[in-house]
C-alpha positions, 0 to 999 in steps of 0.5 A: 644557037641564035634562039638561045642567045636570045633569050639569054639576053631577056633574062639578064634584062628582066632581072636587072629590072626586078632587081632595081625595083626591089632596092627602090621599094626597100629604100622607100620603106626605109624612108617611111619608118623612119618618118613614121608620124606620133599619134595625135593628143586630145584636144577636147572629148565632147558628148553628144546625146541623140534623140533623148537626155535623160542620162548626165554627161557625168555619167558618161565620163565616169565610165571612160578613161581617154581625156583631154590632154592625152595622147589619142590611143585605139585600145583603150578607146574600144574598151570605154565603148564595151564600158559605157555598153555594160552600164545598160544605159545606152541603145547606141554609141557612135566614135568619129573623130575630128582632125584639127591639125596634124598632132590635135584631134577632136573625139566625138561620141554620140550616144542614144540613151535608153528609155527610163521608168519615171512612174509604176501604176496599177489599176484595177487591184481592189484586193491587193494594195499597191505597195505589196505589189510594187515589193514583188514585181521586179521593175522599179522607178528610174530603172532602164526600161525594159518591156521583156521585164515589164511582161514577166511581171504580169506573171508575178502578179498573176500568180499572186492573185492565183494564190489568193483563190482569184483563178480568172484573173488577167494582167495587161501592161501599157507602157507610155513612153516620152521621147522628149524626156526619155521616160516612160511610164508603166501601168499594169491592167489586172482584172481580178475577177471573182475569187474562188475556191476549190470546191470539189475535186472529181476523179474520171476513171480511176476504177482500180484506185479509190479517190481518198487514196489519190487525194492523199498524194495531193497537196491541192486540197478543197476549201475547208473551215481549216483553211483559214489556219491551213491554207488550202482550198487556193488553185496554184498552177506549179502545185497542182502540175506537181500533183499530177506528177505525184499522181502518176507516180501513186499508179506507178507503183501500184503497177499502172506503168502506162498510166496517162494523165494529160494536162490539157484534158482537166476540167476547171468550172465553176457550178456557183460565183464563189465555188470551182471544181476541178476535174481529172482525167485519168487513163489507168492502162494495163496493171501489170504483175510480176512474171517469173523470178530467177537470180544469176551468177550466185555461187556461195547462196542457192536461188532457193535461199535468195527466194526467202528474201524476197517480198515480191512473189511471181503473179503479184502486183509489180510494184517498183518500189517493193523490188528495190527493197528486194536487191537491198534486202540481198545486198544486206543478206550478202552484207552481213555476212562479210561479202559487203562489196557485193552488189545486185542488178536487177534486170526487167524482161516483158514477157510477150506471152504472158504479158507480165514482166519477168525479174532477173536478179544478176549478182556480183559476190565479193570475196567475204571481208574482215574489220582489221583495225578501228581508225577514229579522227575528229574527236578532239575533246571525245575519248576514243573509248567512248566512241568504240563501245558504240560501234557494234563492229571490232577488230577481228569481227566479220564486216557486217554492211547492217551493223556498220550502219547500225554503229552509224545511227548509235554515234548519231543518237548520241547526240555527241557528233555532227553527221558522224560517217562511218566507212570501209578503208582497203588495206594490203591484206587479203581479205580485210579493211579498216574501219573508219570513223569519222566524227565532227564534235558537236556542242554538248554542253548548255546553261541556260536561264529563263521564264514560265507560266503555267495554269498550275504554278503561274510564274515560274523562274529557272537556272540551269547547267547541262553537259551530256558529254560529261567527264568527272575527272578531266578538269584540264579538258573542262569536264568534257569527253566520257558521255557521261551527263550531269545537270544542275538545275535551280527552279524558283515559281509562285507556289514551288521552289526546287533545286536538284543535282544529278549525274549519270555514267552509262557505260559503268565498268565499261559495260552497258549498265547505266548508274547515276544519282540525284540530289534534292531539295524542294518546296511546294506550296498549297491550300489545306483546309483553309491553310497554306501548307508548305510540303518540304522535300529533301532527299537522294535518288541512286540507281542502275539501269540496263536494257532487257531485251529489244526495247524492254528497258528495267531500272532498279532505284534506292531513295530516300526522303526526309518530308516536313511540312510549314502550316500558316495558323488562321486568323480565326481558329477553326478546329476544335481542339486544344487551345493554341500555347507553347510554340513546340508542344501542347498536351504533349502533342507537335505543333507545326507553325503554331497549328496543333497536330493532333488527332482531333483534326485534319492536320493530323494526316500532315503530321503523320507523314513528317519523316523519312521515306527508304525506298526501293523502286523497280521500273520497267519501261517499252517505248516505240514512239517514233519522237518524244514530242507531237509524236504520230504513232509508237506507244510507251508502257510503264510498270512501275513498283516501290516498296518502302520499309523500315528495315531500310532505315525509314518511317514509314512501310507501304507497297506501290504500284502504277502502271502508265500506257499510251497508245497513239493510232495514226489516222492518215499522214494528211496534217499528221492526225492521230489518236492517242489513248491513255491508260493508268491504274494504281494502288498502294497499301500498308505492309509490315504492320505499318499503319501511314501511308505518307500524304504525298505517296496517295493518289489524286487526280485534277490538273493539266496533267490528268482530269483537265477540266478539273483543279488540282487535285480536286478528284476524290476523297476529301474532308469535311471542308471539301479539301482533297485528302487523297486515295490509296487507288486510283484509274485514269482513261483518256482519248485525244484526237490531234491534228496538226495544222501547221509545223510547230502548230496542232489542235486537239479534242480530248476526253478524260475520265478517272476516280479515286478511291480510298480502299486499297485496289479499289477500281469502282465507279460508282463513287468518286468517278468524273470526267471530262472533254474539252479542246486545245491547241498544242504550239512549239516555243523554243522546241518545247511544247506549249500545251493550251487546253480547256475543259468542261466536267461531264461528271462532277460532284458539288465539291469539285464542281468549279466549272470548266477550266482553262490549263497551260503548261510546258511538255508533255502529259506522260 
């Protein structure tokens, strides 16, 4: 019991202690905050720069906050450091701050400034000037001084040089720093080294592929003498990596899956001082062929039926792009059936025994779906109409993936819609979706004004409107929405004069029949028998057009045209003939500008075809061309037949038939080089009894648009002053080899030959033939073409024979 009492009395001891320290320390920290001191003011903020000066003090205090006067604050003295780091003026920035009573302090910052660029030299640059350098390189005068900058910039110059054709160039830098300034000086070192050019590029085992097809994928070519336009023959390191690449992808799909085209195995030397030649080293492999081909998981189609898809046969080449054409080509199979959910993946099994690559075409088939309604959004000024009989799906239809996108590519060639989309939307029925249209109105309509020359008209002035998306009868919506087009066009040149309106519906009755008219009224002006005749033309044009079958187009046409002619008398008579009195009449017979018209005369053919012209004209038309202009392969074939009687209401019965043909043969995708062969024929004769045949419906050849090395209309018959009076038949051939040098720019070689002839379907050579050859350049203006060319007469008469002639002229030559 004594113990117990023992230790009773430690405990109360022991805590009576504790007890008094902790009220002491509670009482002192209440003493403490309660005579917490306030935070000191500024007295002064003083810069100290160390080591070098080239930064202002003015500087440094725009990119800080504290000052003179406030109260000293922590916080916002650690984010004027982060500030004055961010400027990336400074290497090194140190706070102290200097007591100088209990409520006044002193902040001291001392701060070590980088090193600044006073001056950017170049040495050794004999080729290449100064100024274009120091434009490319990113290091400029009073920037920080920056080494890692100042190194990249080596490379900046290197391949600069590399471009030019100098492959050995090399790019040292020194940079001279001034601790007592704080600037430092860069110069960059460039030995330029000879310039060269690819002479040659040479293939090392490419047995199976030949070089002219490697080549192609190559966009590093060797020196040629249309380099200086094209720009090759230069070695750019970057392109020539991504020639290798293009390489490896060539024997990629040619089978070659393990081929081996190392970098470091190519060869640069040099067998002359201005020449280099480029080795390769190519590693073909094995070429590995197709296996066996199965499909699973098809239920509605047998793999007999899917195996008629498919463009790949076991034992043939396997090539990687052909197989994905084959899963499309079922995808589409199973699209146009309405099963357009469905989808293919296609497994790749190596057969270890074979050594062939085994194909497993693993399908998914969707339940089979129908469109149930058409949704439009997007057109704001297009009718709806005008949309849905593009499309080749409607409600009802089964939903074909292939004309999905084939109404796609009609809303595009439109040309009414920006990017138009076309997609599936799901619906609560089984079995059905919505077809979605999605459009983005484009611009339609245009007015435009301007300027031309050509070889054949010299000056020329135009106004004209155009609207595309034409609407007769929406006055409130400004005559837009119905795709119907309309073209108003006002042309007033040196020797012509011509105003046309012209309208177009090609939906008429709401069916794919096209109907549309034209309004004309025009002059021409031209040398006849040493007399300016003006040839007057008013009239109008109706007709239906409509395709036949695939790409076969017909157009039928009525027209009729009200021709006169103006002739300015010579100062000196020289026909024989009855002598010049009444201003209308001599003897009975019509004069026109003073000049008698009678048969005694050449004029008399002018006279003769003053009148009306009825028409009817039959056109059948086929064009593949892939593109209208600098077009690359495609051909147009065109059979065009008139007939003119005065059953119609006309002066005049003749039968007419022309036949115009163009062929382009592509010869490689390098430069896009093709050959294009032209092919016309025509004749016309008299019917019904009829005895004229109007004087602008002959034939004639000569000018930019058929025998270039000729003038205007000066192949074929002529009078006895050498004036062309045209013929009643007529055949023309041509060849233009083009090649285009760069987007927009193209050279051409061409050759034309023809005759005409009086006789009816009269195709002879013997008489009035000639021919040409000659060269041109073909240049994009605006979207138009600018077609430059001359030609040099191989055939010639004494009466056409002007020497070789210079032609330009706007679009094309069809």
């Amino acid at each position: 019991m004594k113990i117990v009492r023992n230790n009773l009395i430690r405990f109360f001891a022991l805590f009576v202690v504790f007890s008094s320290i902790g009220i002491v320390g509670l009482s002192a920290q209440d003493g403490v905050e309660a005579e917490a001191p306030k935070p000191p003011s500024i007295r002064n903020v003083l810069i100290n720069f160390t080591g070098l000066s080239n930064v202002n003090e003015e500087v440094v205090r725009a990119n800080m906050s504290i000052r003179e006067g406030k109260i000293f604050d922590q916080v916002a003295l650690d984010r004027d450091i982060r500030s004055l780091y961010r400027t990336r003026l400074f290497e090194f920035i140190e706070v102290r701050l200097k007591p100088i009573s209990d409520e006044v302090v002193d902040v001291i910052f001392d701060i070590r400034p980088k090193f600044r660029i006073s001056s950017v030299n170049f040495e050794g640059n004999d080729h290449i000037i100064d100024r274009y350098l120091e434009n490319k390189v990113e290091v400029k005068v009073n920037q920080v001084l920056n080494e890692r900058l100042v190194k990249s910039d080596t490379e900046i110059i290197k391949e600069l040089y590399l471009k030019k054709g100098y492959f050995k160039v090399r790019v040292d830098y020194q940079v001279d720093r001034n601790p007592g300034t704080g600037y430092g000086n860069v110069t960059y070192r460039i030995t330029e080294g000879r310039k060269f050019k690819i002479r040659r590029i040479v293939f090392e085992g490419n047995d199976t592929l030949k070089k002219r097809k490697i080549k192609s994928r190559m966009k590093t070519k060797r020196w040629s003498f249309l380099s200086v336009l094209t720009g090759t023959g230069k070695y750019s390191a970057d392109q020539f990596e991504d020639d290798l690449e293009n390489v490896r992808d060539l024997y990629r799909i040619e089978g070659f899956l393990d081929v081996g085209i190392d970098p470091a195995t190519v060869e640069f030397s040099y067998p002359s001082k201005k020449r280099m030649q480029i080795t390769i080293n190519i590693d073909e492999g094995k070429r590995y062929k197709v296996g066996s081909i199965s499909f699973e998981d098809n239920e509605l189609y047998s793999q007999q039926i899917l195996q008629l898809l498919l463009r790949v046969r076991p034992g043939t080449t396997y090539r990687p792009e052909e197989i994905d054409k084959d899963v499309e080509a079922v995808e589409n199979f199973y699209g146009q059936l309405g099963y357009m959910e469905t989808r293919v993946r296609l497994e790749r099994v190596p057969n270890m025994e074979t050594g062939d690559i085994d194909l497993i075409y693993k399908v998914y088939e969707s339940e089979k779906y129908l469109v149930e309604s058409v949704e439009i959004e997007g057109n704001s000024k297009t009718k709806s109409t005008v949309i849905v009989r593009e499309l080749a799906l409607g409600p009802g239809s089964t939903f074909d993936s292939v004309r999905m996108d084939s109404s796609r590519m009609r809303l595009e060639n439109t040309r009414f819609f920006e990017d138009p989309n076309v997609t599936s939307m799901s619906t609560n029925i089984p079995g059905r979706k919505h077809l979605r249209i999605s459009v983005h109105e484009g611009r339609t309509g245009n007015f435009s004004f301007g300027a031309g020359f050509s070889s054949l008209e010299k000056a020329t002035f135009f106004v004209e409107l155009t609207q595309s998306n034409f609407d007769l009868f929406n006055w409130k919506g400004a005559f837009q929405g119905d795709g119907q087009k309309f073209r108003l066009r006002a042309q007033i040149g040196s020797y012509s004069q011509q105003i046309m309106l012209s309208f177009e519906e090609p939906w008429l009755f709401e069916r794919r029949l096209t109907f549309g008219f034209s309004i004309f009224d025009t002059s021409s002006s031209y040398d006849y028998g040493y007399q300016d005749v003006e040839n007057i033309q008013r009239g109008f044009e109706i007709y239906l057009r409509r395709r036949l079958i695939e790409l076969v187009e017909a157009r039928i046409a009525y027209g009729l045209t009200d021709q006169q002619y103006n002739i300015d008398v010579a100062p000196t008579p020289i026909f024989d003939g009855p002598a010049i009195g009444d201003p209308n009449t001599e003897n009975g017979n019509p004069k026109a500008g003073g000049l008698l018209f009678n048969e005694q005369n050449e004029y008399s053919r002018l006279y003769q075809s003053i009148g009306l012209t009825s028409r009817l004209n039959l056109n059948l038309r086929r064009d593949t061309r892939d593109r209208l202009l600098n077009t690359f392969r495609g051909a147009r074939y065109e059979l065009d037949l008139t007939y003119a009687g005065d059953f119609l209401g006309g002066d005049f019965d003749y039968l007419k038939a022309e036949t115009r043909n163009l062929y382009y043969f592509p010869l490689t995708v390098k430069h896009t080089q093709t050959i294009e062969f032209l092919l016309r024929a025509g004749t016309i004769t008299n019917i019904n009894g009829g005895t004229v045949i109007p004087f602008e419906q002959l034939f004639f050849l000569g000018g930019p648009d058929t025998l270039r090395g000729f003038e205007y209309r000066d192949v074929g018959p002529k009078n006895q002053f050498g004036q062309p009076i045209g013929g009643k038949s007529y055949g023309m051939v041509g060849a233009e080899y083009s090649i285009g040098f760069t987007e927009g720019f193209r050279g051409a070689i061409f050759y034309d030959g023809g005759m005409v002839n009086s006789p009816i379907a009269d195709f002879s050579l013997d008489k009035y033939w000639a021919d040409n050859y000659g060269f041109g350049l073909r240049i994009s203006v605006m979207g138009t073409p600018l077609r430059l060319d001359y030609g040099i007469p191989l055939t010639s008469d004494e009466s056409n024979d002007n020497g070789s002639q210079f032609n330009f002229s706007f679009g094309g030559r069809f």
